[in-house]
N, C-alpha and C positions, 0 to 999 in steps of 0.2 A: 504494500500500500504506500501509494507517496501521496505524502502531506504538503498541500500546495496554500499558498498564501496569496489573495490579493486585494484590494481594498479600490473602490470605485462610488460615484454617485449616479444620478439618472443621465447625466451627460455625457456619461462615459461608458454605460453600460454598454454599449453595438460593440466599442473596443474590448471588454470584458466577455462580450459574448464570442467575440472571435480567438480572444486569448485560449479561454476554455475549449473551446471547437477544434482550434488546433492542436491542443496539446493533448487532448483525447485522442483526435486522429491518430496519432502518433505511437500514442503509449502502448506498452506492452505490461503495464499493472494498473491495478486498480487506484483511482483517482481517492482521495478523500480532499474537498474544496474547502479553506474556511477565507469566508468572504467577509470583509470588513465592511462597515458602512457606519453614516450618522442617522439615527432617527429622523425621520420625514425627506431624507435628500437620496434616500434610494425606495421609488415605490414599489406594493406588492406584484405588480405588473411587470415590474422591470426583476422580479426576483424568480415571476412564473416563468419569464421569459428565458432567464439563464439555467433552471432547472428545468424547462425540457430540451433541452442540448444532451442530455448526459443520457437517456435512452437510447440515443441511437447511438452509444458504443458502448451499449453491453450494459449488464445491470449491476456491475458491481461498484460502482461509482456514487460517490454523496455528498452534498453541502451541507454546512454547518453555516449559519447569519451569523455574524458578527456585531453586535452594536458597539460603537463607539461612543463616547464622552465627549463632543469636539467642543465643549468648553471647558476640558483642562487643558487644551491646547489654542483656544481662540486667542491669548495673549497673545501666542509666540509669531514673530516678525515672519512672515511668508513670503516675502518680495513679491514679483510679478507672475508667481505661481497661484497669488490670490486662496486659497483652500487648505484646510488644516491637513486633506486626505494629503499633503505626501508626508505626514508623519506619521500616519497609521502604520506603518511599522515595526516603528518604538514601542506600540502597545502590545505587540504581539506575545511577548513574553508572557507578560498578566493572564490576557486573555484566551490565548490557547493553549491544553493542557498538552499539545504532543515535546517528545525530546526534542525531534529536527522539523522546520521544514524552510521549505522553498518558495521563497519569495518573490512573485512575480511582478513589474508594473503590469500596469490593466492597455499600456499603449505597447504589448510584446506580443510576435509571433512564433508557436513552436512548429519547426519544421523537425526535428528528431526526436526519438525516445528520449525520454530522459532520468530513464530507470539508472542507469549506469554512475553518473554524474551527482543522483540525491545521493548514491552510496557513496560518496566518497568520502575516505577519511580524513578529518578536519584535523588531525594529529596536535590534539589539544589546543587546534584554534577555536577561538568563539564563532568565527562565519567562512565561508569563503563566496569570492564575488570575482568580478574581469576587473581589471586596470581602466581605468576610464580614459582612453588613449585620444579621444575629440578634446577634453579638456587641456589634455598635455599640449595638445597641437593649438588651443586656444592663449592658453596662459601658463604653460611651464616650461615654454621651449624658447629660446631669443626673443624677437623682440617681444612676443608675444606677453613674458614675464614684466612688461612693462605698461600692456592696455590697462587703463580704468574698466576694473568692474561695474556689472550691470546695478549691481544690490550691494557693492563695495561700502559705502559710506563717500566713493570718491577716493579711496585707495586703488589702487595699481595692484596688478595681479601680486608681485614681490612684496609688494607694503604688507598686505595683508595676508597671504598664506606662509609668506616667511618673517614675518615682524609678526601680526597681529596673532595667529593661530601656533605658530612657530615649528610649524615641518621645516625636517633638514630637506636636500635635494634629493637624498634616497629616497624618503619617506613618501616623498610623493611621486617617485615614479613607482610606488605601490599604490597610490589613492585609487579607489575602484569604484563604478556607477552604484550606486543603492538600488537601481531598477531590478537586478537577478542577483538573490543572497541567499545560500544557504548556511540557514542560520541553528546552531546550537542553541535551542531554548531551556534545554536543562541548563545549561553553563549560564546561558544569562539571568535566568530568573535567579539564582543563585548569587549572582552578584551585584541582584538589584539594580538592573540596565535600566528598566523603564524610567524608575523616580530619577537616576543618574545624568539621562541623557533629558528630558522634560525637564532638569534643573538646568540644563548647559542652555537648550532653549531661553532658557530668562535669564541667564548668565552673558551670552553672545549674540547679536546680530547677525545669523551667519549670510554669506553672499548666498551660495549654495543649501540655502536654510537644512533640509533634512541628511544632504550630502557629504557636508561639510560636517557637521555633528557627530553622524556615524566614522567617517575617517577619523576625527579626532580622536572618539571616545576608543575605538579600536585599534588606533594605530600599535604597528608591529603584532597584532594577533589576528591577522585575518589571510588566511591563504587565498594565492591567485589562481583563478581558474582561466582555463585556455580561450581568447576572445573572442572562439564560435557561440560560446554560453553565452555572450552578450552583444551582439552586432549591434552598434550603436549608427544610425544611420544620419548622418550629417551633409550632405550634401553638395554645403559651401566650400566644405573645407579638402582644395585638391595636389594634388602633384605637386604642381608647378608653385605653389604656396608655402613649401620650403626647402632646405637644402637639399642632398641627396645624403647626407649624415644624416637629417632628422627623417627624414623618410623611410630610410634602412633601418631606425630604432622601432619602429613601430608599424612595419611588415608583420608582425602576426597578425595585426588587427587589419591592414590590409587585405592579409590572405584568406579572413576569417572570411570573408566577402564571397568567397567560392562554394564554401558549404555552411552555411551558420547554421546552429540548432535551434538559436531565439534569435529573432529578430526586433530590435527594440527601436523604434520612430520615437528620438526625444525630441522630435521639434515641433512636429501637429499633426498628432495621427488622422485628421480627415486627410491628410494628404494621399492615404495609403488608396483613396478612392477617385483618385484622377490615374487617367491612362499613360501620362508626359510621365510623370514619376508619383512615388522613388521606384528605385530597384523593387520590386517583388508585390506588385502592384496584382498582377492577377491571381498570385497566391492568396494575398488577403481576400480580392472576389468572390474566391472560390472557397474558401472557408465561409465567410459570410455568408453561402448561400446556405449551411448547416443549424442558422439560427434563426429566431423570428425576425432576427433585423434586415433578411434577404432583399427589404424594400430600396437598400442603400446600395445595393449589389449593381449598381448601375455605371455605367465606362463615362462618366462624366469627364469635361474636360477642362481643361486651365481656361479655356479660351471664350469663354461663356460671357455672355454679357453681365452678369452679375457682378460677376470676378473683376471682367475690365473696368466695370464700375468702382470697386473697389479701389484698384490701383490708381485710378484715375485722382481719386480722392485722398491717393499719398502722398501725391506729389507737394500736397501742400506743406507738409514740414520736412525738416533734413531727415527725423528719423523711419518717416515712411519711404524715403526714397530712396535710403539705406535699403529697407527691410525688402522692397519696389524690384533693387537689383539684384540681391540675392534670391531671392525667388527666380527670377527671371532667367538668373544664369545656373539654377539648379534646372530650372525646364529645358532650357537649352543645352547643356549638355546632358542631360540623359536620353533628349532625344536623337543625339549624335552618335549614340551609341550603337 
């Protein structure tokens, strides 16, 4: 039985329902779900909806509802994440009684088994997770160590994860996404992670609120797992954007690109449902058509009047025509491909 973890609301559920749908597909054991939510922000429609996905592979599969408290977490600073849900995590300890399990974001795709990978031995670590290698290529490598953060305070990447948080430069070529963690819950309940980490919350501002916390509070006890378990899909960030050193440092995560087993869209999983991009667009289609959400299952495209209206209406500040080009230059090269 592998004990899976995720935490979503009504807005997210079509993503959650496709997470669930592929990772069934896949599996070669029986699922046990335990789904996190807030009172009144996940309805019983959107609960019917994800519990009948799990019949059609096989009956030995089950959910467990989760509620969550989101006001011992409404203080804590969220940045432009807006929602308490990416700390549902942290409470996982408390709230589910299993030893291990596997923590999924609700914007991940499983293309492989992933019997193999719950088993793995954590060899006295409390989690193991992928290297978060978009970050490194954003703020831990040349100049990069030098951009102002989004949710910094107005610190520079160096200010702040090497002043304010105080990683050495090893430390954080171990930093790893929070989106896929398999997590020791005996170990942490034990060490009283939840009240720990929900203390650091009102202790620190973090840029990376839920990210940043968990590296901190685990650093040095967290084993890396190979960057197939977490294909982190970015886009913007290509080749030609840095050296051919930094480039050859972080060819796993490259190569993970060939066969990933989760696929993770951190940047907006509606993306997953235009045809221009990203990478594995009709994977997600075809998953989607396993769920009630099959309504979305549609080949919509970038180029829709909606959209252009959209862009239209970025132009008006610098930072939509930032956000204007990158989009623009992810559609165009993926359709070059």
């Amino acid at each position: 039985m592998l004990n899976i973890a995720l935490g979503f609301d009504d807005k997210f559920a079509r993503h959650g329902a496709v997470c669930v749908a592929s990772l069934l597909d896949n599996s070669s054991s029986d699922v046990h779900f335990y789904i996190m939510h807030e009172q009144g922000r996940l309805s019983d429609l959107s609960k019917a909806n994800i519990e009948s996905i799990l019949p059609q592979f096989g009956n030995g599969h089950r959910i467990t509802w989760l509620t969550i408290d989101g006001d011992k977490l409404r203080s804590a600073f969220t940045g432009h994440w807006s929602s308490v849900a990416v700390f549902y995590p942290l409470m996982l300890p408390e709230l589910c009684p299993e030893e291990r399990i596997l923590f999924l974001d609700a914007d991940t795709m499983v293309t492989s088994d992933l019997t193999s990978v719950y088993s793995t031995d954590l060899g006295g670590n409390i989690m193991a997770a992928v290297h978060d290698f978009p970050m490194e290529a954003m703020y831990f490598s040349g100049e990069g160590a030098d951009r102002p953060l989004k949710n910094g305070g107005g610190l520079t990447a160096r200010e702040y994860y090497y002043g304010r948080l105080g990683f050495t430069t090893d430390e954080l070529k171990r930093y790893f996404n929070s989106g896929v963690m398999l997590m020791d819950l005996a170990m942490l309940r034990a060490e009283d992670f939840t009240a720990k980490t929900t203390a650091m919350l009102a202790e620190y501002k973090f840029a990376y609120v839920d990210q940043d916390c968990l590296n901190l509070y685990c650093r040095g006890r967290v084993m890396l797992l190979p960057a197939q378990y977490n294909f982190m899909i970015l886009e913007e960030y290509r080749r030609g954007d840095f050296s051919p050193e930094f480039w050859a440092e972080i060819e796993p995560y490259i190569t993970a690109r060939e066969k990933p087993a989760i696929i993770h869209l951190i940047l907006k999983p509606d993306l997953f449902l235009y045809k221009e991009t990203p990478l594995f667009h009709d994977l997600y289609w075809g998953y989607i058509k396993h769920t009630p959400y099959k309504k979305y299952a549609r080949k919509t495209s970038y180029w829709s009047w909606a959209n252009i209206s959209k862009w239209m209406r970025r132009l008006g500040s610098k930072e939509g025509r930032r956000k204007l080009k990158t989009t623009l230059r992810g559609v165009i090269l993926n359709k070059s491909k």
